[in-house]
LODREN-809142 format. One record per residue: residue in three letters; x, y, z of N, C-alpha, C in turn. Coordinates in Angstrom, 1 decimal. Example, Ala and Ser with C-alpha at 12.3 -4.5 7.8 and 13.67 -1.06 7.14 Angstrom:
PAPA  residu    n.xx    n.yy    n.zz   ca.xx   ca.yy   ca.zz    c.xx    c.yy    c.zz
PAPA     ALA    13.2    -5.7     7.8    12.3    -4.5     7.8    13.2    -3.3     7.8
PAPA     SER    12.8    -2.2     7.1    13.7    -1.1     7.1    12.9     0.0     7.9
***
This chain:
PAPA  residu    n.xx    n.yy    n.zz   ca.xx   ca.yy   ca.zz    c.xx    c.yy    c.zz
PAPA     UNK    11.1   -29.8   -55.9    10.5   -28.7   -55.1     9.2   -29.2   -54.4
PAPA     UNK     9.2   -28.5   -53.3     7.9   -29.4   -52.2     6.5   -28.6   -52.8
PAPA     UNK     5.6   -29.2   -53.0     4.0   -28.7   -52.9     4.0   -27.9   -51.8
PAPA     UNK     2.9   -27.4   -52.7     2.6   -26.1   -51.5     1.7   -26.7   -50.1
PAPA     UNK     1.1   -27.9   -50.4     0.4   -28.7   -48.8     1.4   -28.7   -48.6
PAPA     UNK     2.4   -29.4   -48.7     3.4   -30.2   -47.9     4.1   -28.9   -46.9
PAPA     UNK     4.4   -27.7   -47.6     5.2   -26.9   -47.3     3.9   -26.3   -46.1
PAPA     UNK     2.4   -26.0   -46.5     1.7   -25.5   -45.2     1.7   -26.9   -44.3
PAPA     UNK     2.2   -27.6   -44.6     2.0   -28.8   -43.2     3.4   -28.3   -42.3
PAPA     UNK     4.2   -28.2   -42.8     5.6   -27.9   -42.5     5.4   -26.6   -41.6
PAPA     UNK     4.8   -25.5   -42.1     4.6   -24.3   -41.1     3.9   -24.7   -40.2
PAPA     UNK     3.0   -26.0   -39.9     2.0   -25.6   -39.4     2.4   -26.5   -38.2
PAPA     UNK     3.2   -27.3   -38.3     4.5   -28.3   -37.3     5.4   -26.9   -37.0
PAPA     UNK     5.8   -26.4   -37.4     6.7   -25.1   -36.7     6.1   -24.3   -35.5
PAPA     UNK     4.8   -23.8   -36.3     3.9   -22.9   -35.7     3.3   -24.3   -34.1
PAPA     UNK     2.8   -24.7   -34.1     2.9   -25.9   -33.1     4.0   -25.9   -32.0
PAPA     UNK     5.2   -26.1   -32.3     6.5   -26.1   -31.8     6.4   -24.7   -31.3
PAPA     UNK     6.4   -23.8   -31.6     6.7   -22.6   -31.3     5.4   -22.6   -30.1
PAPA     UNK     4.3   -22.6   -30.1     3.4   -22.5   -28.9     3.7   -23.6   -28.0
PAPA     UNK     4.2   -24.5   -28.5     4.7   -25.8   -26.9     5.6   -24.7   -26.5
PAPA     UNK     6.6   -24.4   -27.2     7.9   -23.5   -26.5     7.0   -22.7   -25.3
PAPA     UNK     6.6   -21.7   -25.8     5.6   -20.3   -25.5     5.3   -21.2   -24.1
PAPA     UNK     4.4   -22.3   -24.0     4.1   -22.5   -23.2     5.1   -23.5   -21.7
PAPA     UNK     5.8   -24.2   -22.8     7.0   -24.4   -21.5     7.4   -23.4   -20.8
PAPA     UNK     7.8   -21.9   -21.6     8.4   -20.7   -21.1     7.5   -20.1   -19.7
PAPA     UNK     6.3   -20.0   -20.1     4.9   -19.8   -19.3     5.5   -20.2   -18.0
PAPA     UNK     5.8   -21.5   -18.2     5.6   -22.3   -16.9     6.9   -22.0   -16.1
PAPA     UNK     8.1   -22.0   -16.5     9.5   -21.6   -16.1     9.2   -20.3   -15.0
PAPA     UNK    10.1   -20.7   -14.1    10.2   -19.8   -12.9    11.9   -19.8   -12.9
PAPA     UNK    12.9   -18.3   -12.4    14.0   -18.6   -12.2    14.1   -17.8   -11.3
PAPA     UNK    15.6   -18.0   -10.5    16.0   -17.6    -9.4    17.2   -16.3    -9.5
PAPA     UNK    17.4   -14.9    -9.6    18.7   -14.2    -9.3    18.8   -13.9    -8.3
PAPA     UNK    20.3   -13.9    -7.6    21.1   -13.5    -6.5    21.6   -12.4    -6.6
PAPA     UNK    21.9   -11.7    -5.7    22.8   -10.7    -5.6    23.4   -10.4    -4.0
PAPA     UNK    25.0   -10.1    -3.9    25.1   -10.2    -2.2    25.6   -11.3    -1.8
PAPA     UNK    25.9   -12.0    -2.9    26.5   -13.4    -1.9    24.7   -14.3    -1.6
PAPA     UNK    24.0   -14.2    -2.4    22.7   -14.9    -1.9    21.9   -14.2    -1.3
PAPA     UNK    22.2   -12.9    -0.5    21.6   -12.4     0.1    20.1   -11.9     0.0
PAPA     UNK    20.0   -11.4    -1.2    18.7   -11.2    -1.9    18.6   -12.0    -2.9
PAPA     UNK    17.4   -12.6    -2.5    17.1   -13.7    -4.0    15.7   -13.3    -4.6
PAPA     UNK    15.4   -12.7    -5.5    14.4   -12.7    -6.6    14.0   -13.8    -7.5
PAPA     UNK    12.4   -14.1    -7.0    12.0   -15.2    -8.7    11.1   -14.3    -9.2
PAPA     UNK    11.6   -15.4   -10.6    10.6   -14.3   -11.8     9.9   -15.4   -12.5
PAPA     UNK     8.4   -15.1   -13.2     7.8   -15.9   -13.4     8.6   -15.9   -15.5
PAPA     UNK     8.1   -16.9   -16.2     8.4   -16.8   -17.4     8.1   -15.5   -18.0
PAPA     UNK     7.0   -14.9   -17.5     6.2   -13.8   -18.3     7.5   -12.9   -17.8
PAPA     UNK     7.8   -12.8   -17.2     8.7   -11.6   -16.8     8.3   -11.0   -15.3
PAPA     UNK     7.2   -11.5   -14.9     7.0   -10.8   -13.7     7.5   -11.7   -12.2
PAPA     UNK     7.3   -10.5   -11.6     8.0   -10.7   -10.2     7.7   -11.8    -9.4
PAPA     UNK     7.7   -12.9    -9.0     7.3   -13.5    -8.3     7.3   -13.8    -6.5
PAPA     UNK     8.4   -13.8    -6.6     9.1   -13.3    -4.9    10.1   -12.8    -4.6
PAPA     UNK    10.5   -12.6    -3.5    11.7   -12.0    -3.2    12.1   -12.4    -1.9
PAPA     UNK    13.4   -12.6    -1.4    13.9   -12.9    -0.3    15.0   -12.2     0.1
PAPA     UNK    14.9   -11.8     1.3    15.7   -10.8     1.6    16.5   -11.5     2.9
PAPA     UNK    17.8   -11.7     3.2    18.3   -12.2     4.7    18.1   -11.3     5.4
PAPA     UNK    17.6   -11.7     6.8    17.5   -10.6     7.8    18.3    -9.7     8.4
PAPA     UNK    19.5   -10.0     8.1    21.2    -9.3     7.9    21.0    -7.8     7.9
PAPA     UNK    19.9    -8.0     6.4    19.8    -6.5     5.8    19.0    -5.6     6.4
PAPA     UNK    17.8    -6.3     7.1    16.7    -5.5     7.6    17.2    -4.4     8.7
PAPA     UNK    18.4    -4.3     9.1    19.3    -3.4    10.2    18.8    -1.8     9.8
PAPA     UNK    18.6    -1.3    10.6    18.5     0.3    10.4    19.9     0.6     9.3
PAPA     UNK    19.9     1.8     8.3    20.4     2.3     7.4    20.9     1.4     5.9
PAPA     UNK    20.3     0.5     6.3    20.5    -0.3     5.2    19.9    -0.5     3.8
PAPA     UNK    18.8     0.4     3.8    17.9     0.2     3.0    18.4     0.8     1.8
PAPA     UNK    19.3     1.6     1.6    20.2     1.9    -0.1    20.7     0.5    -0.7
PAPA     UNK    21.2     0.0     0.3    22.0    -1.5     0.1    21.1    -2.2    -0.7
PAPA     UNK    19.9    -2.5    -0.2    19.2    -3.3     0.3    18.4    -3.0    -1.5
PAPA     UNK    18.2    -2.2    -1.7    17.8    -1.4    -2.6    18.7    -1.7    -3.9
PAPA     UNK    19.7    -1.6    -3.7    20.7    -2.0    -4.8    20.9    -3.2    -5.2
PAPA     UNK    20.7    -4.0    -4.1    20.5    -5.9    -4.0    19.8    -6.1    -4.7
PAPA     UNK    18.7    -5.6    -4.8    17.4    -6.2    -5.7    17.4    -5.6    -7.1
PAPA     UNK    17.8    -4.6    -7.3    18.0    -4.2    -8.4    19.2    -5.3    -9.2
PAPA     UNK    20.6    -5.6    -8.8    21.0    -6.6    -8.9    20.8    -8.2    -9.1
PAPA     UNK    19.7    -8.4    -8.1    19.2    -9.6    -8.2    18.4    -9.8    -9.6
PAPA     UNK    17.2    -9.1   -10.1    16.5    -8.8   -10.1    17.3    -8.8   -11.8
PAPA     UNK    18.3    -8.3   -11.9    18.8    -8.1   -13.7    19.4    -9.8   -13.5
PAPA     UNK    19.6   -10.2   -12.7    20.7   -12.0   -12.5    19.5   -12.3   -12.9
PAPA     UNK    18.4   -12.2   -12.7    17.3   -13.5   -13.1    16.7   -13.5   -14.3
PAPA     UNK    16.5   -12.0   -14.5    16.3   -11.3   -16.2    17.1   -11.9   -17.3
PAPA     UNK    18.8   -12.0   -17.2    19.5   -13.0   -17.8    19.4   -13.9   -18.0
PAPA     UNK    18.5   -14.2   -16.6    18.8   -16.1   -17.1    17.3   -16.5   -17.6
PAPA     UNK    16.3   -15.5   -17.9    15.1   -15.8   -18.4    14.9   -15.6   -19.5
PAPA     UNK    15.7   -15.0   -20.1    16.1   -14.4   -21.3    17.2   -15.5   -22.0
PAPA     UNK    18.1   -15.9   -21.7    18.7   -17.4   -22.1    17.8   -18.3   -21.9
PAPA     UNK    16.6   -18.6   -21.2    16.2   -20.1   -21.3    14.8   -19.7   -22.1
PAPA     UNK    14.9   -18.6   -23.1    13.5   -18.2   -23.7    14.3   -18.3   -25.0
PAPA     UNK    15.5   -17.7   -25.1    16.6   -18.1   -26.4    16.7   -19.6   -26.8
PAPA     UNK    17.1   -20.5   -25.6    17.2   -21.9   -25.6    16.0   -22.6   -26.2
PAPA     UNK    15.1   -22.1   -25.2    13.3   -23.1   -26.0    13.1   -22.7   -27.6
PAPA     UNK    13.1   -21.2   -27.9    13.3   -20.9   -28.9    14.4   -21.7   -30.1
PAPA     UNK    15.4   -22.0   -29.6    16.4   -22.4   -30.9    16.2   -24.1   -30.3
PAPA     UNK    15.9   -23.7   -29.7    15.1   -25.6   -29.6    14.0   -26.5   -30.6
PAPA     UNK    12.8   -25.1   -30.2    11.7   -25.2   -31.1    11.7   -25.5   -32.6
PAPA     UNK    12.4   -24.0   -32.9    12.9   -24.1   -34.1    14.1   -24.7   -34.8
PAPA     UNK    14.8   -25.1   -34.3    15.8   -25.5   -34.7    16.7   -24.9   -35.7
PAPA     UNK    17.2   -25.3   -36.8    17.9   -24.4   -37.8    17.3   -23.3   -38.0
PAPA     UNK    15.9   -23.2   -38.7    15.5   -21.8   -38.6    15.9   -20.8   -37.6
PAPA     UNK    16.0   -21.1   -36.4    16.7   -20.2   -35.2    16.9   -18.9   -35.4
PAPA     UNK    18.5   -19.2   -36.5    18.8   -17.7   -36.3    18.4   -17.2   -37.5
PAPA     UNK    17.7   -17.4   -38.4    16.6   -16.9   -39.7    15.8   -15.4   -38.7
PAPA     UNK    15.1   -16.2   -37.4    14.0   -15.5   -36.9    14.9   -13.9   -36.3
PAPA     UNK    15.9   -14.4   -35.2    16.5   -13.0   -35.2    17.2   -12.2   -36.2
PAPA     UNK    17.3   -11.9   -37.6    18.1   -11.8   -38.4    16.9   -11.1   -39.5
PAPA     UNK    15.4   -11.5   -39.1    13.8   -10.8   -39.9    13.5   -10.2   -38.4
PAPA     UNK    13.9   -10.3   -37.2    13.4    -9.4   -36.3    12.3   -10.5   -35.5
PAPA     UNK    12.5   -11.2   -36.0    11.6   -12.3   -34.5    10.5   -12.7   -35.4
PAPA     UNK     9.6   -13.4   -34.9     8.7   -14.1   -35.4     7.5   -13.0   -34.5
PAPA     UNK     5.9   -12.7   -34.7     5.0   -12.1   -34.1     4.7   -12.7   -33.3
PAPA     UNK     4.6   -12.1   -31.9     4.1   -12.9   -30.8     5.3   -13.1   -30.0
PAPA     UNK     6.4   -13.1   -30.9     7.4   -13.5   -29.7     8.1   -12.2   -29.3
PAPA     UNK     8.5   -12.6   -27.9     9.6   -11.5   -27.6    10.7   -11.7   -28.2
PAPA     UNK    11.4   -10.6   -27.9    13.2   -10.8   -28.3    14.0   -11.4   -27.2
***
């Protein structure tokens, strides 16, 4: 059976790992499409919006429902993929522990 130092050194290399993750995530920017490319949204790691690109295709009088729907579309394509590469750092981080953390409901601090 491990000492109890050895076992807080062991949390405290986890806890470490988990804030590199946090902060790789930080830095992560991703790209969703929607339209065939036509609308492309980035999103920053945090979840927020970073840009948006619209083809000038769309800018046409009555288009603006479309246009509207594009981004709403785009906009969940990049949510998925920010949300998989926050899953990935995470079961990276942690490693086996992984799925322990979803299964107690996440660790504090983190999102789901």
């Amino acid at each position: 059976m491990k000492d109890f130092g050895q076992m807080m050194q062991q949390a405290q290399g986890l806890q470490q790992k988990l804030q590199d993750a946090q902060a790789r995530l930080a830095e992560t920017t991703v790209q969703g499409q929607a339209g065939g490319g036509l609308v492309k949204v980035t999103l920053k790691g945090s979840g927020d919006l970073a840009a948006v690109a619209l083809d000038e295709s769309l800018l046409s009088p009555g288009e603006a429902e479309m246009v509207c729907d594009l981004l709403v579309a785009a906009h969940a394509d990049a949510k998925r993929k920010l949300d998989a590469e926050q899953a990935r750092l995470m079961q990276e981080a942690m490693g086996p522990l992984a799925g322990l953390a979803g299964g107690m409901g996440g660790f504090p601090g983190l999102k789901p």
